[in-house]
ROPA-208659 format. One record per residue: residue number from 0; residue in three letters; x, z, y of N, C-alpha, C, CB in turn. Coordinates in steps of 0.2 Angstrom, whole numbers, padded with zeros to 4 digits. Each point is the difference from the previous one (the first is absolute). Glycine has a CB too. Layout:
N
resi->NUM resn->ALA nX->X nZ->Z nY->Y caX->X caZ->Z caY->Y cX->X cZ->Z cY->Y cbX->X cbZ->Z cbY->Y $
...
***
This chain:
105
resi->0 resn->UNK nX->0004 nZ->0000 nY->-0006 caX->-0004 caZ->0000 caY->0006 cX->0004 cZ->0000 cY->0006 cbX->-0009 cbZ->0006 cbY->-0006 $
resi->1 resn->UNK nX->0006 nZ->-0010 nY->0011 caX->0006 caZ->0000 caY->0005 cX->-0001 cZ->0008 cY->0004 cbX->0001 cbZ->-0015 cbY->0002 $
resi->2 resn->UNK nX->0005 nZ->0015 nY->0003 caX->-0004 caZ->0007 caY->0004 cX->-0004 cZ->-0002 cY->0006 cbX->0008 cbZ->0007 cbY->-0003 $
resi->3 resn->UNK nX->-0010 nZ->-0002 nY->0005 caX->-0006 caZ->0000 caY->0004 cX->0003 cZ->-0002 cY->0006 cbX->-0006 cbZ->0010 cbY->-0005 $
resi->4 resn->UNK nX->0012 nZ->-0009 nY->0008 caX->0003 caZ->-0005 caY->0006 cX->0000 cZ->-0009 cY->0000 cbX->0008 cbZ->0012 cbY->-0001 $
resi->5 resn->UNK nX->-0008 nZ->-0013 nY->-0005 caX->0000 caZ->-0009 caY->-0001 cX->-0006 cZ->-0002 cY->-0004 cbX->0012 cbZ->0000 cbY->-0001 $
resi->6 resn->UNK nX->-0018 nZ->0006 nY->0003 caX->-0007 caZ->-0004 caY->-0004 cX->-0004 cZ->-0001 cY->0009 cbX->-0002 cbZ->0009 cbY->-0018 $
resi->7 resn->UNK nX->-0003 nZ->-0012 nY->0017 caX->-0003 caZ->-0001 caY->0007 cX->-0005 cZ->0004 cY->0001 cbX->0001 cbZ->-0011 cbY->-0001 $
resi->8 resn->UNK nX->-0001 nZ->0016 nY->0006 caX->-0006 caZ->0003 caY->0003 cX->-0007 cZ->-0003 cY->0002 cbX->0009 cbZ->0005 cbY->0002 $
resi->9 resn->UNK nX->-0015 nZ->-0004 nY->-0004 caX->-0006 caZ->-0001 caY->0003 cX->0000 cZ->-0005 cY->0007 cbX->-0003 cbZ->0012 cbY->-0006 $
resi->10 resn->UNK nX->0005 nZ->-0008 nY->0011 caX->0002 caZ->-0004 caY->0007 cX->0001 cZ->-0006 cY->0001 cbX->0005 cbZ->0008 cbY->0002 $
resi->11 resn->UNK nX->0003 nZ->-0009 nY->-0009 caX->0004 caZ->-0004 caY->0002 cX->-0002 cZ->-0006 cY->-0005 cbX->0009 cbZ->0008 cbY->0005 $
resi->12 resn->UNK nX->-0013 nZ->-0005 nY->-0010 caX->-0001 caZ->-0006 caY->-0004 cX->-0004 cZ->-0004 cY->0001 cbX->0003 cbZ->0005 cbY->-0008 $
resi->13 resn->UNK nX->-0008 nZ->-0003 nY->0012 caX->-0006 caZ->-0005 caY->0005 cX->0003 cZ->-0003 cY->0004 cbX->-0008 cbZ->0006 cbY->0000 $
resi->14 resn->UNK nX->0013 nZ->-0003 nY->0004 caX->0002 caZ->-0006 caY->0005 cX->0005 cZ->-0005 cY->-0002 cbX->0000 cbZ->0009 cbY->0008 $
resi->15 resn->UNK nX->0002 nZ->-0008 nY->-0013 caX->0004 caZ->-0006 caY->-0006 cX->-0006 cZ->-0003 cY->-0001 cbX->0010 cbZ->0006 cbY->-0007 $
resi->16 resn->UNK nX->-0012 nZ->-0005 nY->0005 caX->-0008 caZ->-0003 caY->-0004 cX->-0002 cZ->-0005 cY->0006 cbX->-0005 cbZ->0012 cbY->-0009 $
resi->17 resn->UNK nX->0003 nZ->-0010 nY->0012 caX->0000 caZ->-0003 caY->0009 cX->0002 cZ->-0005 cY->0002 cbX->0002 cbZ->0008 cbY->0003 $
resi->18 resn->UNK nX->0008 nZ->-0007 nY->-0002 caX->0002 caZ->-0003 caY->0005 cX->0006 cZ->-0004 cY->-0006 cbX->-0004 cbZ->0010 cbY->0014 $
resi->19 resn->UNK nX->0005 nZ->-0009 nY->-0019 caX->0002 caZ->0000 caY->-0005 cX->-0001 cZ->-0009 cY->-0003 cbX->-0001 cbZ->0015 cbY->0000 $
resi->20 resn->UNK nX->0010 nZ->-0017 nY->-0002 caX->-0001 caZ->-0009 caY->-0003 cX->-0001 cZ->0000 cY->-0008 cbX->0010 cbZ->-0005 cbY->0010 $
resi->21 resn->UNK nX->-0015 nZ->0002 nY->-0012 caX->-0005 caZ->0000 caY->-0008 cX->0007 cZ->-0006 cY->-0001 cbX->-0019 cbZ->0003 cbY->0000 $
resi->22 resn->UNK nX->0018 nZ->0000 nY->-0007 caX->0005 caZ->-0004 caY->-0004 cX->-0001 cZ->-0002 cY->-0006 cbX->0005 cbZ->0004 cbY->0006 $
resi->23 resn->UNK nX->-0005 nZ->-0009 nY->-0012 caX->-0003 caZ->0001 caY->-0005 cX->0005 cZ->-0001 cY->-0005 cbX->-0010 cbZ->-0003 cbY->0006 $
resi->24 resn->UNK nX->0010 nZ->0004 nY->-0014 caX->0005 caZ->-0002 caY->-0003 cX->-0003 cZ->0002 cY->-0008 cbX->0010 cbZ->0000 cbY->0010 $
resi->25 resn->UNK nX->-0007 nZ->-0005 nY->-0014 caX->-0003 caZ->-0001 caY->-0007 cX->0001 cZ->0010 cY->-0001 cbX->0004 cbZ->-0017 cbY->-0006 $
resi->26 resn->UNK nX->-0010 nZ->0019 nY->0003 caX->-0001 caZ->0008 caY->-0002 cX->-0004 cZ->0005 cY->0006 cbX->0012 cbZ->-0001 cbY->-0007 $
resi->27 resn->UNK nX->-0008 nZ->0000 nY->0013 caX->-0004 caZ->0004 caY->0007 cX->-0002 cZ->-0004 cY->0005 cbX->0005 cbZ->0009 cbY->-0002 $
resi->28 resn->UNK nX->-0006 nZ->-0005 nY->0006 caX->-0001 caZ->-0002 caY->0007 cX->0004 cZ->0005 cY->0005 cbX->-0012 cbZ->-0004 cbY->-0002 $
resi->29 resn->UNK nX->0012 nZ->0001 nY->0009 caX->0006 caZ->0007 caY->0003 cX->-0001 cZ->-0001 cY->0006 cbX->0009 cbZ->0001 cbY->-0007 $
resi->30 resn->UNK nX->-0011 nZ->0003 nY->0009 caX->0001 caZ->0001 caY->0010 cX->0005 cZ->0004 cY->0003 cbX->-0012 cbZ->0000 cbY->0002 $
resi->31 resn->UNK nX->0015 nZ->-0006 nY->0002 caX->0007 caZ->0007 caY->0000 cX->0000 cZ->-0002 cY->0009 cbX->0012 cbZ->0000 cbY->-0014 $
resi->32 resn->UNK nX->-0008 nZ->0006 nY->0018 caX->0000 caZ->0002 caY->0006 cX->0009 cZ->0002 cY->0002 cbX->-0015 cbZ->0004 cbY->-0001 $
resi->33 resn->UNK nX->0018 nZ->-0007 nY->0006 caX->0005 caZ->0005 caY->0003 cX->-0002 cZ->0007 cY->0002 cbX->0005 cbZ->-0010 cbY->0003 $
resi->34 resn->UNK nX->-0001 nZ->0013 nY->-0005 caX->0001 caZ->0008 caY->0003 cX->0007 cZ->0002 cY->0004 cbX->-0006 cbZ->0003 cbY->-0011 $
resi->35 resn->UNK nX->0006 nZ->0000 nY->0016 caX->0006 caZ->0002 caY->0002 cX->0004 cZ->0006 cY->-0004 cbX->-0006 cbZ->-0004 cbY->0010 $
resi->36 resn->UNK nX->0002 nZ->0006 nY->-0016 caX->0004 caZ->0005 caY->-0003 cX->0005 cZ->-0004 cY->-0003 cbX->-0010 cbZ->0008 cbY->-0003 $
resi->37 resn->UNK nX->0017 nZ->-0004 nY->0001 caX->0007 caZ->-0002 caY->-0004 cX->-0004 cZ->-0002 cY->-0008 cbX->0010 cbZ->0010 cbY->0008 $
resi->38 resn->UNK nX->-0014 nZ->-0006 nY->-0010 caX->-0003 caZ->-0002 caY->-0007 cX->-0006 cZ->-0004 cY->0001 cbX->0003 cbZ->0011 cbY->-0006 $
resi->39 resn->UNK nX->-0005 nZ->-0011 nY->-0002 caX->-0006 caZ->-0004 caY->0001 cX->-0005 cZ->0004 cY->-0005 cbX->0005 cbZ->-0013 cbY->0004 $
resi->40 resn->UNK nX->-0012 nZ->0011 nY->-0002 caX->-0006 caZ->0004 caY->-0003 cX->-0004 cZ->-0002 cY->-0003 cbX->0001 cbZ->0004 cbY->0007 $
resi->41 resn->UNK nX->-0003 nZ->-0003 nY->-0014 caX->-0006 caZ->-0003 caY->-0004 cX->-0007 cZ->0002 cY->-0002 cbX->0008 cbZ->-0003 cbY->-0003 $
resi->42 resn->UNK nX->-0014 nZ->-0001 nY->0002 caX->-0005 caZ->0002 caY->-0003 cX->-0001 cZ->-0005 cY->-0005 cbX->-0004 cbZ->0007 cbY->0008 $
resi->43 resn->UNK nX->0000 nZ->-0003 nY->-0013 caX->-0002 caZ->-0006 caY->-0005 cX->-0008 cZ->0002 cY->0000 cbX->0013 cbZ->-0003 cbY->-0008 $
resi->44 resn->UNK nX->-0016 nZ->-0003 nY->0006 caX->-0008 caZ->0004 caY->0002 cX->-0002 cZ->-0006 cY->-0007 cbX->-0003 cbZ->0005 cbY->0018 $
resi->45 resn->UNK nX->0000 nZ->-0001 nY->-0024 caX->-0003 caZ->-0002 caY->-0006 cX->-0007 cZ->0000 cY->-0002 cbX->0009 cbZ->0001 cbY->-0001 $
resi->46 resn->UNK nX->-0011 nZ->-0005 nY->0004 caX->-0010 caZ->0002 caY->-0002 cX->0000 cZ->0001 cY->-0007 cbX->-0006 cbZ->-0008 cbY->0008 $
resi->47 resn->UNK nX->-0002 nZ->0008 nY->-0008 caX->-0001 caZ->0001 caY->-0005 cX->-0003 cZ->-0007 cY->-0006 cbX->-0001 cbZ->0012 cbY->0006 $
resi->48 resn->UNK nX->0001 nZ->-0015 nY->-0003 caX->-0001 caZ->-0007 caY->-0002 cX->0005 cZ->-0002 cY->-0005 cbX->-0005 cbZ->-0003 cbY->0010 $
resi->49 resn->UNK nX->0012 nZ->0002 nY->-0008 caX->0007 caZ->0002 caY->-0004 cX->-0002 cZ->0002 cY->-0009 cbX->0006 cbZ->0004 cbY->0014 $
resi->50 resn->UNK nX->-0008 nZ->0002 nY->-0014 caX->-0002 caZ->0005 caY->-0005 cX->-0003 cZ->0005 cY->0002 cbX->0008 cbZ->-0003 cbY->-0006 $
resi->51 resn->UNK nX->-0013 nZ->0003 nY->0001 caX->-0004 caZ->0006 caY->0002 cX->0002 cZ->0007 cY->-0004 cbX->-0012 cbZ->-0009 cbY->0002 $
resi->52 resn->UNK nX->0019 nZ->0009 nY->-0003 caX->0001 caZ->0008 caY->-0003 cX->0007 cZ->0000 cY->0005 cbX->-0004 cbZ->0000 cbY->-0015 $
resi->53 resn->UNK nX->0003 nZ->0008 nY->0019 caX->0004 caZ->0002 caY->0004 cX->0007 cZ->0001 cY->-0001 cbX->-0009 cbZ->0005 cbY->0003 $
resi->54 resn->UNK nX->0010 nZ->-0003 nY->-0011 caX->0006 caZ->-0002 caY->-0002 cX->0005 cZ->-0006 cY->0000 cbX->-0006 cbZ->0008 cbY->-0006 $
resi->55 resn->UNK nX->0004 nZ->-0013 nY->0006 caX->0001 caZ->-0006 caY->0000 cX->0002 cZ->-0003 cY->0006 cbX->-0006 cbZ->0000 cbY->-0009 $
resi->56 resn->UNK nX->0001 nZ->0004 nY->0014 caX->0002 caZ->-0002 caY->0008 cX->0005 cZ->0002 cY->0001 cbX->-0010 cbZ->0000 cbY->0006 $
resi->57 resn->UNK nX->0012 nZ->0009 nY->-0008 caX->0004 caZ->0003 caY->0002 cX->0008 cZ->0000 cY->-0001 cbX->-0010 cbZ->0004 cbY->-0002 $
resi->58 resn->UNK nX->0008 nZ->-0008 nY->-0007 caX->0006 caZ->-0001 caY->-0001 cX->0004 cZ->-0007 cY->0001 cbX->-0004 cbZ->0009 cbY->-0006 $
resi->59 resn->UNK nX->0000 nZ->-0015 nY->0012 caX->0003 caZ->-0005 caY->0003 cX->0000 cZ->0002 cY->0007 cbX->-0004 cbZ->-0008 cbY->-0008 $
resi->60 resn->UNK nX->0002 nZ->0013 nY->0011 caX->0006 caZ->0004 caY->0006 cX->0003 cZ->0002 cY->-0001 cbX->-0003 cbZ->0000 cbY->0005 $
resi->61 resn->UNK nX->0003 nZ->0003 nY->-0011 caX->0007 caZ->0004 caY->0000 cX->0008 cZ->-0005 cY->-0002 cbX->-0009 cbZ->0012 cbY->-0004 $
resi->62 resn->UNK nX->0006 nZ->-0017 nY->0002 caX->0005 caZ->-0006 caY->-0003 cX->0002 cZ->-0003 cY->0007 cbX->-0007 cbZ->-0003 cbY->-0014 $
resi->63 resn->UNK nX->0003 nZ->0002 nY->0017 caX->0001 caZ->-0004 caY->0009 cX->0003 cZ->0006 cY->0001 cbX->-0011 cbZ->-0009 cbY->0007 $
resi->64 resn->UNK nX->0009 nZ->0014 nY->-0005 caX->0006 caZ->0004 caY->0004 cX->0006 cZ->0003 cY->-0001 cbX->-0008 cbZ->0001 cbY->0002 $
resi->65 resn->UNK nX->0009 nZ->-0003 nY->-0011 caX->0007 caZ->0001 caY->-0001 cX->0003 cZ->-0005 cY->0002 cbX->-0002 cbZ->0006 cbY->-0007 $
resi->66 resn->UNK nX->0001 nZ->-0013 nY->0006 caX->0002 caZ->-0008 caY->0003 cX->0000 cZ->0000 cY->0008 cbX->-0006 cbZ->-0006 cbY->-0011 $
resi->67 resn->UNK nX->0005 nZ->0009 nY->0015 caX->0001 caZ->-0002 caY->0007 cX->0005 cZ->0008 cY->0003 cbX->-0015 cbZ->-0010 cbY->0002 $
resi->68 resn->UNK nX->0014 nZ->0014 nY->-0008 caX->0003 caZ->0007 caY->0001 cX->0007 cZ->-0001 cY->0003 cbX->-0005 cbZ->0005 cbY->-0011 $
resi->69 resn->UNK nX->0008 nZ->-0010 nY->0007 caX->0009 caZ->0001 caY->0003 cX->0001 cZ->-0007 cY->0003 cbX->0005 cbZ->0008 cbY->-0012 $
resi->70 resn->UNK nX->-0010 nZ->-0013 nY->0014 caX->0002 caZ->-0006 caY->0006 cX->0001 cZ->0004 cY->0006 cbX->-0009 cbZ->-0010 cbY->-0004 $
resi->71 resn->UNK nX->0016 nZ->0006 nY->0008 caX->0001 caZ->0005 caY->0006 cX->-0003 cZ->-0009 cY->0007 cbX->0014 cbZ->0014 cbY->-0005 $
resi->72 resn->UNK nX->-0019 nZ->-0012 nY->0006 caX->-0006 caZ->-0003 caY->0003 cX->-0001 cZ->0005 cY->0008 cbX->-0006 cbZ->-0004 cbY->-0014 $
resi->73 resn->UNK nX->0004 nZ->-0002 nY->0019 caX->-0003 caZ->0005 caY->0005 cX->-0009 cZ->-0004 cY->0002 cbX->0016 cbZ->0005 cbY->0007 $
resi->74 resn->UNK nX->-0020 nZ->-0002 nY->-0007 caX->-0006 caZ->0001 caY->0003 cX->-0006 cZ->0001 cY->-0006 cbX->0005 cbZ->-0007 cbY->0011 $
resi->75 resn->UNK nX->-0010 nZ->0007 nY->-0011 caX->-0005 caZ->0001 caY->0000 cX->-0003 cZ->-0006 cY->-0007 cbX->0001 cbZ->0005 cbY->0014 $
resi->76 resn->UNK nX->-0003 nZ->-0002 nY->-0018 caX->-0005 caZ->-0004 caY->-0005 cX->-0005 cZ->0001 cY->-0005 cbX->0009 cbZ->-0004 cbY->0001 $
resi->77 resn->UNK nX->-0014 nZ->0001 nY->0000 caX->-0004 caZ->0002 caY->-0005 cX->-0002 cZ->-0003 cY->-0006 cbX->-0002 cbZ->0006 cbY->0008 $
resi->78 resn->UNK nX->0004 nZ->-0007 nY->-0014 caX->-0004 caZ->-0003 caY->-0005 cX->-0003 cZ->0002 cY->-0004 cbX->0005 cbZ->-0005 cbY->0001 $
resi->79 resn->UNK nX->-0010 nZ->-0002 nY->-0002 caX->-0005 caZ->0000 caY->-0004 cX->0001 cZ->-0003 cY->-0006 cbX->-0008 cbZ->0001 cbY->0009 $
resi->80 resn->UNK nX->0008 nZ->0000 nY->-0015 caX->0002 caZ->-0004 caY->-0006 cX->-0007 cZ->-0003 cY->-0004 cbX->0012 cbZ->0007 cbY->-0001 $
resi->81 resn->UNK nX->-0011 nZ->-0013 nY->-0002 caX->-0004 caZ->-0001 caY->-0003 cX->0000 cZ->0001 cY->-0009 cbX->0000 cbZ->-0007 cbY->0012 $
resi->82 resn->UNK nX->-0008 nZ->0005 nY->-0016 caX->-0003 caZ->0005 caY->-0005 cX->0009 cZ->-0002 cY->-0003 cbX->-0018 cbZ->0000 cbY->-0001 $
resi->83 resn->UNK nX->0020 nZ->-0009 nY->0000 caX->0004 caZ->-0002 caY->-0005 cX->0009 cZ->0008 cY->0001 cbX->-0007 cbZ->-0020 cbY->0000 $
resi->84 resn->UNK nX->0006 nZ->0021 nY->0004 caX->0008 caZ->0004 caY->0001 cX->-0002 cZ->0006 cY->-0005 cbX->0003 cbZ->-0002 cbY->0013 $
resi->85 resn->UNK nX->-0007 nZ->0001 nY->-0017 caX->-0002 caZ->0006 caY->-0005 cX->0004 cZ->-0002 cY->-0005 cbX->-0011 cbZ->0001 cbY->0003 $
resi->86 resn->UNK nX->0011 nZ->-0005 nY->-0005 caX->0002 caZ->-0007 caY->-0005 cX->0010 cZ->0002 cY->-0001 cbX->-0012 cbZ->-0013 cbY->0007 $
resi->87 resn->UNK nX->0013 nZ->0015 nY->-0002 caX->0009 caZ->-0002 caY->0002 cX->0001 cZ->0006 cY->-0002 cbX->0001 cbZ->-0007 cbY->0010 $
resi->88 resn->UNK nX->0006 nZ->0007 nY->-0013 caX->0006 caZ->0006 caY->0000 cX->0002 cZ->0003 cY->0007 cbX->0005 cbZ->-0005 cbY->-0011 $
resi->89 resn->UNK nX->-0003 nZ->0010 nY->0011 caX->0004 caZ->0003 caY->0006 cX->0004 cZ->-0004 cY->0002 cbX->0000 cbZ->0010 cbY->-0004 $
resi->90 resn->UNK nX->0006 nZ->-0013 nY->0000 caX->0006 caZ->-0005 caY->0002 cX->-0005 cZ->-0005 cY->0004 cbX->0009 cbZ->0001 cbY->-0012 $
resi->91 resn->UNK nX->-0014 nZ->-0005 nY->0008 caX->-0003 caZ->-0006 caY->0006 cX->-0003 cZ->0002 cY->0006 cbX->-0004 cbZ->-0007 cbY->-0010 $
resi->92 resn->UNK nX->0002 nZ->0016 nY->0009 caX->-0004 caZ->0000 caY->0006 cX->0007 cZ->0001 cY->0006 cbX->-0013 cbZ->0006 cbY->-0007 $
resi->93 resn->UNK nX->0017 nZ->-0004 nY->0005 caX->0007 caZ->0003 caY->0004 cX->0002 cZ->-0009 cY->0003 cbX->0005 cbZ->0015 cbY->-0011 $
resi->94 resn->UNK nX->-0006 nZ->-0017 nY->0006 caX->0005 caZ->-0008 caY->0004 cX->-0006 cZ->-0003 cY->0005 cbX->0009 cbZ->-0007 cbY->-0013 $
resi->95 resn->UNK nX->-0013 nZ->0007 nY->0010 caX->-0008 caZ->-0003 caY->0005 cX->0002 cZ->0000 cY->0006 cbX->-0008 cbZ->0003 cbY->-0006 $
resi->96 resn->UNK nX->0006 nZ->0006 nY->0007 caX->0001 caZ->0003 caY->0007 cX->0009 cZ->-0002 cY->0004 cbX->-0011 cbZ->0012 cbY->-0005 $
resi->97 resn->UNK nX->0015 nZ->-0010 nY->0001 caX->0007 caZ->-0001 caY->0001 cX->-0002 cZ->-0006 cY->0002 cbX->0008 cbZ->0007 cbY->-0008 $
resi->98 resn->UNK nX->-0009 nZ->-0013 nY->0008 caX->-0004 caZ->-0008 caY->0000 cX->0000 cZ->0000 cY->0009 cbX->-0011 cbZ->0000 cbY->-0014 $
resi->99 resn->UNK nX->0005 nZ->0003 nY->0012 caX->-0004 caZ->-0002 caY->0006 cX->0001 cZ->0004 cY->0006 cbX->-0008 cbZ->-0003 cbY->-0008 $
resi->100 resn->UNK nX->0011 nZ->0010 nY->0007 caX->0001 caZ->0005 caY->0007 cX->0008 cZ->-0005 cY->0003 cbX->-0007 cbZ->0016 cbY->-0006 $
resi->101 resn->UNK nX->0010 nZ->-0018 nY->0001 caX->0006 caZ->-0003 caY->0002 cX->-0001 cZ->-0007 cY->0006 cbX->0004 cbZ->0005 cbY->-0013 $
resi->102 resn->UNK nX->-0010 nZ->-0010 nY->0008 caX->-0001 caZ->-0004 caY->0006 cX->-0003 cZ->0002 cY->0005 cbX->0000 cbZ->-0008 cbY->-0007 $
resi->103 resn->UNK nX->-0003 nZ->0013 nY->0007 caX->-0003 caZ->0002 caY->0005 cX->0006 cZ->0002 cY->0007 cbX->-0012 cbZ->0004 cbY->-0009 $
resi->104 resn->UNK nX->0016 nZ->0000 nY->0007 caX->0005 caZ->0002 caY->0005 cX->0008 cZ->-0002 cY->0002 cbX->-0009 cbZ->0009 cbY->-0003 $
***
């Protein structure tokens, strides 16, 4: 789990959500924002449409947040993954994001 310093607060995650550039890529989706902070900050938000057992949501954020845990990244992101990232190992979900946060910054 990441810490509470690099996860997104209520505030900040709407105004990302907001003002924030959508991005799409085979497995999620992603709205990311500059931050003036030195780190950068995540949420991951999993309906329930994905899987309707809490365990299963739970335990594909905890898999994103060990994969963006140790990227040194500055601003703001939040993703949404789609149902097939279920499907993937830790390794595919770790290169995906490793993937995509890279072209992004």
């Amino acid at each position: 789990m990441l810490p509470k310093i690099r996860r997104l607060s209520r505030p900040d995650f709407l105004q990302v959500k907001k003002t924030g550039t959508p991005e799409h890529f085979p497995g999620f989706n992603l709205i990311h924002c500059s931050s003036s902070l030195p780190f950068s900050r995540f949420a991951v938000v999993i309906s329930a449409k994905i899987s309707k057992k809490a365990v299963i949501r739970n335990r594909l954020k905890r898999q994103i947040y060990s994969a963006v845990d140790k990227l040194a990244l500055s601003g703001d992101f939040i993703i949404f993954p789609h149902p097939s990232m279920l499907n993937l190992s830790r390794e595919e979900i770790n290169t995906r994001l490793h993937q995509a946060l890279s072209k992004i910054s």
